[in-house]
C-alpha positions in Angstrom: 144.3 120.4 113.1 143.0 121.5 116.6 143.7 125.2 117.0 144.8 126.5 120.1 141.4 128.0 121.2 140.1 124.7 120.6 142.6 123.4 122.7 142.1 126.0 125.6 137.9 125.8 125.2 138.5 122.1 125.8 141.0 122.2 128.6 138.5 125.1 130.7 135.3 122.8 129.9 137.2 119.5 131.7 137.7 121.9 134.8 134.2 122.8 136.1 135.3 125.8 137.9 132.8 128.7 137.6 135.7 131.2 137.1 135.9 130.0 133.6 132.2 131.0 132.6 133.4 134.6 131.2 136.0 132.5 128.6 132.8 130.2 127.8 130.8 133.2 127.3 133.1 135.0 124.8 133.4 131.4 122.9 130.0 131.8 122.0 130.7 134.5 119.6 134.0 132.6 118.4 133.4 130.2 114.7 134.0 127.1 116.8 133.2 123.6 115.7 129.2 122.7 116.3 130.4 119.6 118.7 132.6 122.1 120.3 129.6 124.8 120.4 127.3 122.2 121.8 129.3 121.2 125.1 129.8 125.0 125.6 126.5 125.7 125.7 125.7 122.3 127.9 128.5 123.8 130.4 127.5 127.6 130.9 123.7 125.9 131.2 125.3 123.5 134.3 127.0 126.1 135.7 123.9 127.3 136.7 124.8 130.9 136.7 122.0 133.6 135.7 124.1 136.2 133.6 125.3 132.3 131.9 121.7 131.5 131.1 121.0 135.0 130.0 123.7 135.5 127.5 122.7 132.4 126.3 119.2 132.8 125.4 120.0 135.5 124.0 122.5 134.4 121.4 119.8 131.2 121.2 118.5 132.8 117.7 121.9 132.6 116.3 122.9 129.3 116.7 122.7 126.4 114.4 119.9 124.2 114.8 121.8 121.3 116.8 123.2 123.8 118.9 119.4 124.9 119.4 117.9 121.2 120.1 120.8 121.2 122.0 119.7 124.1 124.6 116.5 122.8 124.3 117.1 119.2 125.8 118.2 121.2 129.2 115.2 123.7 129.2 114.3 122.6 132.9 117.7 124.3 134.0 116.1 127.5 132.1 113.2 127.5 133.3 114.1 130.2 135.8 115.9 132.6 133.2 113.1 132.1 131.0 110.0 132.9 133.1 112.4 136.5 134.5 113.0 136.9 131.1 109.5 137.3 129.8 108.5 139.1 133.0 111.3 141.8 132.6 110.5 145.3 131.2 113.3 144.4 128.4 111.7 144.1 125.1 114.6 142.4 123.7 115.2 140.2 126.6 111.6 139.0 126.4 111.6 138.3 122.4 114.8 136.4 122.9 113.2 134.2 126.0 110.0 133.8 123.4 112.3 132.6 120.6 113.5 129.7 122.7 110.5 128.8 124.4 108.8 128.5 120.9 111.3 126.5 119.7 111.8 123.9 122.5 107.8 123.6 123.0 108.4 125.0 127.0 104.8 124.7 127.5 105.7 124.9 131.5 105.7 128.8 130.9 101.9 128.7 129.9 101.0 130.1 133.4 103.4 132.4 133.5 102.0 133.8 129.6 98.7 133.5 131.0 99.1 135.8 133.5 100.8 138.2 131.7 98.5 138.5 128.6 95.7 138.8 130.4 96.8 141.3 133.2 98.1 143.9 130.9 99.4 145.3 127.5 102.9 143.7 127.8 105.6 144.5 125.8 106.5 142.4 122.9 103.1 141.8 122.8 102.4 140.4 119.6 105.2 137.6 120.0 103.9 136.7 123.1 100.5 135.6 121.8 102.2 133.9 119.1 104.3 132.3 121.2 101.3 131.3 123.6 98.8 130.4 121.1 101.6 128.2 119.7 101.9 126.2 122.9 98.1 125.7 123.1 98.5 124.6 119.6 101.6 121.7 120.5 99.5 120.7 123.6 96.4 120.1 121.7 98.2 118.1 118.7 100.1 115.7 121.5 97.1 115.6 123.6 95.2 114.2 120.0 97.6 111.5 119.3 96.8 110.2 123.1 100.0 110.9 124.6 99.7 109.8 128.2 102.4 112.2 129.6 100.4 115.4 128.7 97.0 115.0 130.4 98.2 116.5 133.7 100.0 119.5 131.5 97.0 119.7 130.2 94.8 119.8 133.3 97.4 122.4 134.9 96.6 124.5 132.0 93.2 124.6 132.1 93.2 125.4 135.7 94.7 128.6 134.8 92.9 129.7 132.2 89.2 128.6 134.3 90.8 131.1 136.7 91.3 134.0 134.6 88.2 133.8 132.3 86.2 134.4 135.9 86.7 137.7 135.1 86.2 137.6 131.4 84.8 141.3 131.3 88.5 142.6 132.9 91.1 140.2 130.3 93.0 141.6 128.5 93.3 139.7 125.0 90.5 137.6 125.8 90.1 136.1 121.9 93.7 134.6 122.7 92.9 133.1 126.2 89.0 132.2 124.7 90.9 130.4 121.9 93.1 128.5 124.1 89.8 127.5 126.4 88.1 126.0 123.2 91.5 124.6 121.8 91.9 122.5 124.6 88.7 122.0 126.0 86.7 119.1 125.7 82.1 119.1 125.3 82.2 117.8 129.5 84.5 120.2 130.4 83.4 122.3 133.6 84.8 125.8 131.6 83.0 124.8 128.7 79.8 124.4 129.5 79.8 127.7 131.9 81.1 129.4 128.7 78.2 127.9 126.6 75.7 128.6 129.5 75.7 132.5 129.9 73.8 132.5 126.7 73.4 136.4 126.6 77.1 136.8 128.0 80.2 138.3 126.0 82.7 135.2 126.6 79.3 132.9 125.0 78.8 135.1 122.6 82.4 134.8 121.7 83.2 131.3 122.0 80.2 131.0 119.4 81.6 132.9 116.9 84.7 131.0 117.2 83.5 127.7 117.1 81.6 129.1 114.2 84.3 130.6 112.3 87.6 129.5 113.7 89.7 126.6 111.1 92.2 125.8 114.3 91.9 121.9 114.5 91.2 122.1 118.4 88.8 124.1 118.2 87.0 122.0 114.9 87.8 119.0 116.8 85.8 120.8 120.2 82.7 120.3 117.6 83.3 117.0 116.6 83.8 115.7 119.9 80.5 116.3 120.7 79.6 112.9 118.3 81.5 110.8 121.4 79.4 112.7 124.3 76.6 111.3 125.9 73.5 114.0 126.1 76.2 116.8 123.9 75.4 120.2 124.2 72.5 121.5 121.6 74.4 124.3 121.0 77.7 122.6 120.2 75.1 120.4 117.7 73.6 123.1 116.2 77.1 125.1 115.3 78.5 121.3 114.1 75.5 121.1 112.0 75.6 124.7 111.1 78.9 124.9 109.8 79.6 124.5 106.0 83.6 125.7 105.1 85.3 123.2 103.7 88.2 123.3 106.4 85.5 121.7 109.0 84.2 119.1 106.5 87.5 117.5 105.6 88.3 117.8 109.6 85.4 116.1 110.8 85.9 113.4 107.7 89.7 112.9 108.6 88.3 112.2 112.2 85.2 109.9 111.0 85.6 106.4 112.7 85.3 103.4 110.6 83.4 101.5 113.7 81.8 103.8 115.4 80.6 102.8 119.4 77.7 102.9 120.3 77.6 106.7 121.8 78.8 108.0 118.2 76.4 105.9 116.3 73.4 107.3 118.3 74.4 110.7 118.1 75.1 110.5 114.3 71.4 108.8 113.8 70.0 111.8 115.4 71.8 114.1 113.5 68.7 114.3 110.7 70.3 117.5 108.7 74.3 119.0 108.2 73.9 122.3 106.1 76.5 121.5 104.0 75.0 118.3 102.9 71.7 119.9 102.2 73.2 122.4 99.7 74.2 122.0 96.0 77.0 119.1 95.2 79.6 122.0 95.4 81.0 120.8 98.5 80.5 117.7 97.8 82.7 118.0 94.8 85.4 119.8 97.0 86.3 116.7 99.5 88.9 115.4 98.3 89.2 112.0 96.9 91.2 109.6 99.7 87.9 111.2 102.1 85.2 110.2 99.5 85.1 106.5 101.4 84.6 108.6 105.1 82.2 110.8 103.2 79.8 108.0 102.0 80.3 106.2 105.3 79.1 109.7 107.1 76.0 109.6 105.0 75.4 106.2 105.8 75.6 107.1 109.8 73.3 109.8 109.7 69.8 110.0 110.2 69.0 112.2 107.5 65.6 111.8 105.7 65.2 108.9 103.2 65.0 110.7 100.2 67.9 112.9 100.9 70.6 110.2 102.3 69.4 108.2 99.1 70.2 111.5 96.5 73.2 111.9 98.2 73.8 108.0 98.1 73.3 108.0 94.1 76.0 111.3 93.8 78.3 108.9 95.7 77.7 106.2 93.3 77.7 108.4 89.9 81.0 110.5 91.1 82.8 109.2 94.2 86.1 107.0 94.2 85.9 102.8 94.2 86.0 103.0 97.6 83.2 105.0 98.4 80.9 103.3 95.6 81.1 100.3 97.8 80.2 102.0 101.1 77.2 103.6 99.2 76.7 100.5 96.7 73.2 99.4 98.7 71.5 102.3 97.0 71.5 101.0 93.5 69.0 97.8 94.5 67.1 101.0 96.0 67.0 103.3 92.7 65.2 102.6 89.2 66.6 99.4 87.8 67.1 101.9 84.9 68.8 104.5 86.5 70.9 101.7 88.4 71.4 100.3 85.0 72.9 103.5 83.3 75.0 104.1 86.4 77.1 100.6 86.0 77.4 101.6 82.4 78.4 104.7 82.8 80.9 103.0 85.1 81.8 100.7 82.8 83.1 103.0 80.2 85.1 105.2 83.0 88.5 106.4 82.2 89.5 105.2 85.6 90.1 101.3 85.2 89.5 100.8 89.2 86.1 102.5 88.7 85.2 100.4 86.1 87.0 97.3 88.5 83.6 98.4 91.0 81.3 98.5 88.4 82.2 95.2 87.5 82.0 93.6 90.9 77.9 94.5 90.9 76.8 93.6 87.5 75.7 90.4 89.6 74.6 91.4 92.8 72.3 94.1 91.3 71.2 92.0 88.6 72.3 93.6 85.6 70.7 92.3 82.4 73.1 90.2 80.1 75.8 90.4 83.1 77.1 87.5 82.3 78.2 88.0 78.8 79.4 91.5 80.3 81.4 89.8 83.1 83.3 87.3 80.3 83.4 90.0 78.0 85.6 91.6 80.7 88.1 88.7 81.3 89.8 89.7 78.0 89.5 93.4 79.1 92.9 95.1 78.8 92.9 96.4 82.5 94.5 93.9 85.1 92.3 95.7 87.6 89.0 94.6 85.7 89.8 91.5 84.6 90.5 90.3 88.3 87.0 92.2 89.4 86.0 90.1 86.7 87.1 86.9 87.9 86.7 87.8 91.4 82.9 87.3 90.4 83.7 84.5 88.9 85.4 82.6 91.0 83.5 79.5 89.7 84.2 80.4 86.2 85.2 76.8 84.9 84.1 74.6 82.9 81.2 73.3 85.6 79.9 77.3 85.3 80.0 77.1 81.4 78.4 74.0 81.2 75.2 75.5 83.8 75.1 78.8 81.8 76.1 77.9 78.2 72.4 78.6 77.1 72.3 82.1 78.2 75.0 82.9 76.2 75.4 84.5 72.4 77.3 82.2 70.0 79.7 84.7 69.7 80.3 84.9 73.0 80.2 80.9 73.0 83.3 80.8 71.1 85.0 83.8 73.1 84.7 81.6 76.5 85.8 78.3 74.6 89.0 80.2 73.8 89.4 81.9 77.3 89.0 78.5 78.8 91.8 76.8 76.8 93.8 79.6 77.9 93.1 79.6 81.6 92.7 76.2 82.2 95.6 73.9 81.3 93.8 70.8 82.3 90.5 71.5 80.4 90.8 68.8 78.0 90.8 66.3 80.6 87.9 67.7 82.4 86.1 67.8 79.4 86.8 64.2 78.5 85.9 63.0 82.3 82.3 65.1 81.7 81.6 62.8 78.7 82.1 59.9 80.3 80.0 61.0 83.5 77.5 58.4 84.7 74.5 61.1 84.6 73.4 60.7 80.7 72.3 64.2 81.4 75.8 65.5 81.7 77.3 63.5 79.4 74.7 65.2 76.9 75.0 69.1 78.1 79.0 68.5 77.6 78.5 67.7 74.3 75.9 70.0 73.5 78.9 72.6 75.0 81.2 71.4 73.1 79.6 72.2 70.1 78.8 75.8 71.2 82.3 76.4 72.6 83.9 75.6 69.4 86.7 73.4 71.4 86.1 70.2 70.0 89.5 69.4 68.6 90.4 68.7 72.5 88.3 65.6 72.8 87.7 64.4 69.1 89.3 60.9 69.8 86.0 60.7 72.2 83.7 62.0 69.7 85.1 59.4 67.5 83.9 57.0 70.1 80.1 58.3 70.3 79.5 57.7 67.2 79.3 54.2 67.7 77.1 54.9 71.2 74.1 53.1 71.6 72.3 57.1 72.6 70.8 58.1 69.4 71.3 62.1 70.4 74.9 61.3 71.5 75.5 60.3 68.1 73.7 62.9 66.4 75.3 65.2 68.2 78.5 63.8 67.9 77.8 63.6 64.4 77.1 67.4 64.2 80.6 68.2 65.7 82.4 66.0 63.4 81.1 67.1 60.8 82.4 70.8 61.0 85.9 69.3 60.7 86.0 67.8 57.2 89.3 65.3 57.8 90.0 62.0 56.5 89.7 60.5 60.2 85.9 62.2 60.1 85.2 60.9 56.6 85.8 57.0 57.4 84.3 57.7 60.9 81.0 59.6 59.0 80.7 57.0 56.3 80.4 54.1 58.8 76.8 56.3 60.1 75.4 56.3 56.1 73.1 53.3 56.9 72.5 54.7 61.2 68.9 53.3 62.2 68.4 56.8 63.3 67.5 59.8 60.0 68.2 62.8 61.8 71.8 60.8 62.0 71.7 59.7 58.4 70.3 63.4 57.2 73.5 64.7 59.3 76.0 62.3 57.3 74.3 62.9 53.8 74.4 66.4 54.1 78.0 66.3 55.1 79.2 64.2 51.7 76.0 66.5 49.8 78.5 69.5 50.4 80.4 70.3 47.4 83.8 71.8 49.4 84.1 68.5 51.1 86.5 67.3 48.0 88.5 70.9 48.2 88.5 71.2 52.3 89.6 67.2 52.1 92.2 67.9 49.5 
């Protein structure tokens, strides 16, 4: 039920009279639904009164946080209160202004912080550079993700802080307003490059050490931007190439493009050293798996020395992730056919199934020896991943492929593909049928011949049946040879009829079959 302050709140809001601004006031302190809360705020903020806008912001930290987004959504009504607020000599007054600009992002107060930071000690001091620093921060995060309504925010920043850093030597808290510079500057910028050209100046000297030391994305990203300048600054290359924490590393790797243009790719090919590339594996063992793939791509761009970009290529290979084996899989035709050898083994017998997935998908290409008996060794493999890497190289794996490369195989491994064809082909015995009856005698022979080898000759023995009586003496022999591993009454009449065959290696074939002395037992 609605209780009667309710009712009164809501029958003072529906007047609009500014008399009723002291009752609104004092309802801010009352427990009063947050729906309730939020038009009381959204009246005393249209009222447009300053003691209204004062007692507001500074109850601001006590609100709930829809009350809060609230307040925010009308900060252009503020503005006024806010920038008096941080100006007054009130300590608490300019805290409670800071709160709410922090919260609602009010970066329109950035002058106004500028100014004051730089001019003098000011009170609250500590929260005001936190507060400022924070809305440099939220400017340079939507001005990365491209959002066309900040560029002129942006630009009206900058202004300011050109103006002040003039006088470098007098600022006040100049690490704060350097920081901001760098944060949202880009390599052309006109403040930039003065900064970067008074070599033996305190603001260079400065801004060096920060783009040295500092782990603020802006400023990292200052340094990485240099890859998409034409003619960058040396010194902006020398610090990017200089730096070696691994904060900067997995920055510039999150930024790496996957195409770069043509500005990026000439600066990387020029780039012929990065210290942290140069040093042990360390940091190469700190990036973080899902930026291994950017990592061996970054290699790849570079114009480091042969030897190096290829050491660094064979780490990728031995340790990285599937991903960044195949941006760095041209070095194994480029190493030791040994050493590229060992690698793929060592692949092979990873933990990691999808590492073993990669290894499988070059046995070929790099011309592993016996990679075909490895590759149908893998299509029984008891990881989905590699048997589909498996098949994936492959993809004419059928009986056509078996036929062509049954003499490379092991007879072992003869029998394993004669049972993985049965099972992945379901029309294999008519394929094999319509190869013995191909018009090329030369097929006709190689699919018997494959037969035998295969061990599937209990798919097509109503055809084998038939070449006995061909007019081919090796189709017969062969034939003869198949038959005669299956001791059954159908072979025995079918055998006997080949006792008197004008060929001997035939009749040797038949004689030996009724010579054996298990024919009785296996016929029985």
């Amino acid at each position: 039920m609605t209780s009667p302050v309710e009712k009164t709140i809501r029958f003072l809001l529906k007047s609009g009279s500014p008399s009723v601004l002291p009752v609104l006031i004092a309802a801010l302190d009352r427990s009063l639904p947050t729906s309730l809360l939020e038009e009381v705020v959204t009246a005393i903020i249209k009222l447009n009164n300053k003691k209204g806008h004062r007692e507001l912001i500074h109850r601001f930290q006590t609100f709930k946080k829809p009350v809060k987004q609230r307040i925010s959504e009308e900060r252009v009504l503020l503005s006024h209160a806010l920038q008096q607020g941080i100006s007054s000599q009130d300590e608490e007054r300019i805290i409670d202004c800071l709160e709410l600009i922090r919260f609602a992002e009010i970066d329109s107060q950035l002058p106004i912080l500028i100014k004051l930071i730089s001019e003098k000690k000011p009170l609250a001091e500590a929260e005001m550079l936190e507060t400022f620093l924070d809305l440099v921060s939220s400017l340079n995060e939507k001005q990365q993700k491209k959002d066309p309504a900040i560029s002129s925010r942006i630009k009206k920043v900058q202004q300011f802080l050109s103006e002040v850093c003039l006088q470098f030597e007098k600022l006040s808290n100049k690490d704060a307003i350097l920081k901001a510079v760098l944060i949202l500057g880009t390599p052309n910028h006109l403040t930039i490059q003065t900064l970067l050209a008074q070599k033996n100046s305190e603001c260079c000297q400065m801004a060096l050490r920060l783009l040295k030391e500092s782990k603020h994305p802006g400023i990292m990203q200052l340094l990485v931007d240099s890859f998409s300048t034409n003619y960058p600054s040396s010194q902006l290359i020398k610090l990017l190439q200089a730096r070696k924490d691994i904060n900067f590393i997995i920055h510039l790797l999150r930024w790496l493009p996957k195409d770069p243009n043509r500005i990026q790719r000439g600066n990387f090919s020029r780039i012929q050293s990065l210290e942290w590339l140069t040093l042990s594996t360390e940091q190469l063992e700190m990036v973080p798996h899902e930026l291994q793939e950017p990592l061996a791509r970054l290699i790849s761009f570079l114009g480091l020395p042969t030897e190096t970009k290829r050491s660094l290529q064979e780490w990728i290979i031995r340790n990285g992730t599937p991903s960044a084996r195949n941006v760095a899989t041209d070095v194994l035709s480029k190493l030791e056919p040994e050493k590229a050898q060992q690698i793929l083994q060592n692949a092979l017998n990873s933990k990691d199934e999808e590492v073993q997935a990669w290894s499988v998908g070059q046995l070929r290409s790099q011309n592993i020896p016996d990679a075909m008996k490895t590759l149908i060794g893998c299509l029984e493999d008891d990881s989905e991943k590699v048997r589909d890497a498996a098949r994936n190289e492959l993809q004419g794996f059928n009986l056509d492929f078996v036929i062509s490369n049954i003499n490379k195989l092991s007879p072992t491994v003869c029998q394993k593909v004669g049972r993985l064809l049965k099972k992945i082909d379901p029309d294999i015995a008519q394929k094999l049928d319509a190869e013995l009856r191909h018009p090329i005698y030369h097929r006709r022979l190689q699919a018997i011949r494959a037969i035998q080898l295969l061990g599937i000759a209990p798919l097509v023995m109503q055809r084998l049946y038939e070449f006995l009586e061909d007019d081919d003496v090796p189709i017969r022999r062969l034939s003869a040879e198949i038959l005669a591993t299956d001791p059954t009454e159908e072979t025995l009449d079918a055998l006997k009829k080949l006792t008197s065959d004008p060929s001997p290696r035939v009749r040797e074939i038949v004689q030996h079959f009724f010579n054996n002395p298990l024919l009785k037992t296996s016929i029985s």
